[in-house]
Residue frames relative to the residue before (quaternion, step in Angstrom):
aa qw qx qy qz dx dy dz
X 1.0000 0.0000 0.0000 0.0000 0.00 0.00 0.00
X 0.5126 -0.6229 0.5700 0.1563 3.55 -0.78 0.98
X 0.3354 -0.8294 0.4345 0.1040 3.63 -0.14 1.68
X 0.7971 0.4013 -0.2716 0.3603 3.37 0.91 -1.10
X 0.5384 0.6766 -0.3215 0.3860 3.65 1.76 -0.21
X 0.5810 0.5734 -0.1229 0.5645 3.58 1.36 -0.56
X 0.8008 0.3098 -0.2301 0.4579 3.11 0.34 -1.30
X 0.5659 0.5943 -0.3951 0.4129 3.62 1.41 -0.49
X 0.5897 0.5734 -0.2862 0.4915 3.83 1.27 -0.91
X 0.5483 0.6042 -0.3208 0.4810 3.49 1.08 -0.91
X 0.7885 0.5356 -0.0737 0.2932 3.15 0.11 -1.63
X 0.6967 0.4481 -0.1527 0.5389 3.23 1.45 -1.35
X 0.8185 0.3691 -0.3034 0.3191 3.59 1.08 -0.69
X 0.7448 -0.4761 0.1777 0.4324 4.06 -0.61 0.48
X 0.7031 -0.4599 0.3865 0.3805 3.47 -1.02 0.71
X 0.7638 0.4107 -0.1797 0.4644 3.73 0.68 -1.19
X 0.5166 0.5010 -0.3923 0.5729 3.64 1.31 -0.19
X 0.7334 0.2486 -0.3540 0.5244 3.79 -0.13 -0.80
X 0.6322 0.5210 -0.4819 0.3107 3.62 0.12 0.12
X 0.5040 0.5234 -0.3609 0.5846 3.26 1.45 -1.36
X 0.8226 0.4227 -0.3107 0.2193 3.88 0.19 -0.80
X 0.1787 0.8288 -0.1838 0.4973 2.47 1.94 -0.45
X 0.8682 0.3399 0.0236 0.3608 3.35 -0.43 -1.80
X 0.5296 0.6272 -0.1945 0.5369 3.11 1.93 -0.64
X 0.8762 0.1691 -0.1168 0.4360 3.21 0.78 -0.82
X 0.3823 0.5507 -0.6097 0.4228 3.13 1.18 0.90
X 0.5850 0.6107 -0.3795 0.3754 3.38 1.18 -1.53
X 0.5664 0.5728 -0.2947 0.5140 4.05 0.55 -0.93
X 0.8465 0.3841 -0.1852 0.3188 2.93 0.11 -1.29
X 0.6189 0.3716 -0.2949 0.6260 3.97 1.70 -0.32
X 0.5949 0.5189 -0.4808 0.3816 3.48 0.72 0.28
X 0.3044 -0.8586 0.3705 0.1814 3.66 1.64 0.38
X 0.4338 0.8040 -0.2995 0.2752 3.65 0.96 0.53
X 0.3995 0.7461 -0.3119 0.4318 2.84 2.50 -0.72
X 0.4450 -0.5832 0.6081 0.3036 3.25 -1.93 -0.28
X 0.6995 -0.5372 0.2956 0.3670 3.28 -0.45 0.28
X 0.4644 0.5167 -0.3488 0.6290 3.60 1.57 -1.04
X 0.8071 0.2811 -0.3850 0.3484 3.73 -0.54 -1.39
X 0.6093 0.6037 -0.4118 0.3079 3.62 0.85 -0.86
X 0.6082 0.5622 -0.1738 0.5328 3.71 1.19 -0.68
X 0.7345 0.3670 -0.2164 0.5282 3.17 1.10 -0.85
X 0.5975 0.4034 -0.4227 0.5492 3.80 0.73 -0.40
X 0.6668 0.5302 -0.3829 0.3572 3.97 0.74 -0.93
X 0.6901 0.3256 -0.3466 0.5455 3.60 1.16 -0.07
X 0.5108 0.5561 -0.5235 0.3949 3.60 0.79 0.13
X 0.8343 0.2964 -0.2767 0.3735 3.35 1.06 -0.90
X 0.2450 0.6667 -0.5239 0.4702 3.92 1.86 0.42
X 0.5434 0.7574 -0.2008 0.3012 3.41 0.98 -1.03
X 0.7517 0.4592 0.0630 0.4691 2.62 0.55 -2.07
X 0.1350 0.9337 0.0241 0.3307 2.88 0.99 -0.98
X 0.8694 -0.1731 0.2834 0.3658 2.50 -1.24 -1.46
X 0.4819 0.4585 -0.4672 0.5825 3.70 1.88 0.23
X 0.5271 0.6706 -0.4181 0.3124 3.43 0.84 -0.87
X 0.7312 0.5292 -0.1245 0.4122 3.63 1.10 -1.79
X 0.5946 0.4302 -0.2072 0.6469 3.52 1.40 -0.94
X 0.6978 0.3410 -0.4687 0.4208 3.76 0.56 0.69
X 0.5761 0.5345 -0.3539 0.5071 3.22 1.37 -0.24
X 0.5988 0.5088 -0.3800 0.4881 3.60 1.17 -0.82
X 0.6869 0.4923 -0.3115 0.4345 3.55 0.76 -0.48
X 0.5914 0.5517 -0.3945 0.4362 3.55 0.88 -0.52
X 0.6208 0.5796 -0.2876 0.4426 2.88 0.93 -1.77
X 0.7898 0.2428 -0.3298 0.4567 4.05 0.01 -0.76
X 0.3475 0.3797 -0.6848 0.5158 4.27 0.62 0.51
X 0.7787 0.3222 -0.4917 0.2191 3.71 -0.95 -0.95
X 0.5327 0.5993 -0.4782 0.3584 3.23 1.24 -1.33
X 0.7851 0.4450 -0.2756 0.3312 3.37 0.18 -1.52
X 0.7193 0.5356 -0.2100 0.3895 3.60 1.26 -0.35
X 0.5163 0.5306 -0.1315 0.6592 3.06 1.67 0.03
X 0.7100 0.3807 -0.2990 0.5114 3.48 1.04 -0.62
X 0.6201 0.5503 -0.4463 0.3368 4.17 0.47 0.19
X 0.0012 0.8591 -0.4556 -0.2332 3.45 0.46 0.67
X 0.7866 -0.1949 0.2163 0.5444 3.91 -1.25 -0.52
X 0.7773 0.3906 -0.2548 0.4222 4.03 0.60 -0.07
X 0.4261 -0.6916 0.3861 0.4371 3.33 1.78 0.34
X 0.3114 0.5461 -0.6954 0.3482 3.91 0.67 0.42
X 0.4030 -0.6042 0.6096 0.3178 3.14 -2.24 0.02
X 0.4308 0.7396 -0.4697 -0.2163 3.08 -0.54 -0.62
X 0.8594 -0.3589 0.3110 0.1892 3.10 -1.60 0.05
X 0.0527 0.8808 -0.4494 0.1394 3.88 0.45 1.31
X 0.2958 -0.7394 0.4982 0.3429 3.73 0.17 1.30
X 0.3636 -0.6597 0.6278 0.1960 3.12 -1.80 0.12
X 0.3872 -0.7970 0.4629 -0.0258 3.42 -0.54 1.59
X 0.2374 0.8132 -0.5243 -0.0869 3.89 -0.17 0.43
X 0.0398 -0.7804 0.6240 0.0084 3.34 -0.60 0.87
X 0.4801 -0.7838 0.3891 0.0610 2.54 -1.19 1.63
């Protein structure tokens, strides 16, 4: 499979799409009906996924940091980022 053709589709489409797809192919993928090829192949579509999915969240995650970090004297600083689930 041609890494940079995927991963560009990945990348370009919305956070809530590669999840939904995401979710799609886990769902496929526990229904155990696959062939081996497609199973392999959907299991890197969603390594894929994934991993653009994770590198938007890393990105979000440093805007807030960085928003959150200017306090009332224009200093920056540094303001962990808490998810709770």
């Amino acid at each position: 499979m041609n890494q940079s053709g995927p991963q560009r589709a990945e990348e370009s489409a919305s956070f809530e799409t590669n999840i939904e797809r995401l979710g799609a192919i886990v769902s496929a993928l526990e229904r155990g009906d696959l062939s081996l090829e497609d199973s392999l192949r959907l299991f890197e579509e969603g390594i894929l996924l994934s991993r653009a999915s994770q590198q938007r969240l890393d990105t979000a995650e440093r805007r807030i940091e960085t928003l959150l970090s200017v306090n009332a004297q224009g200093d920056i600083r540094t303001a962990p980022f808490d998810v709770k689930p």
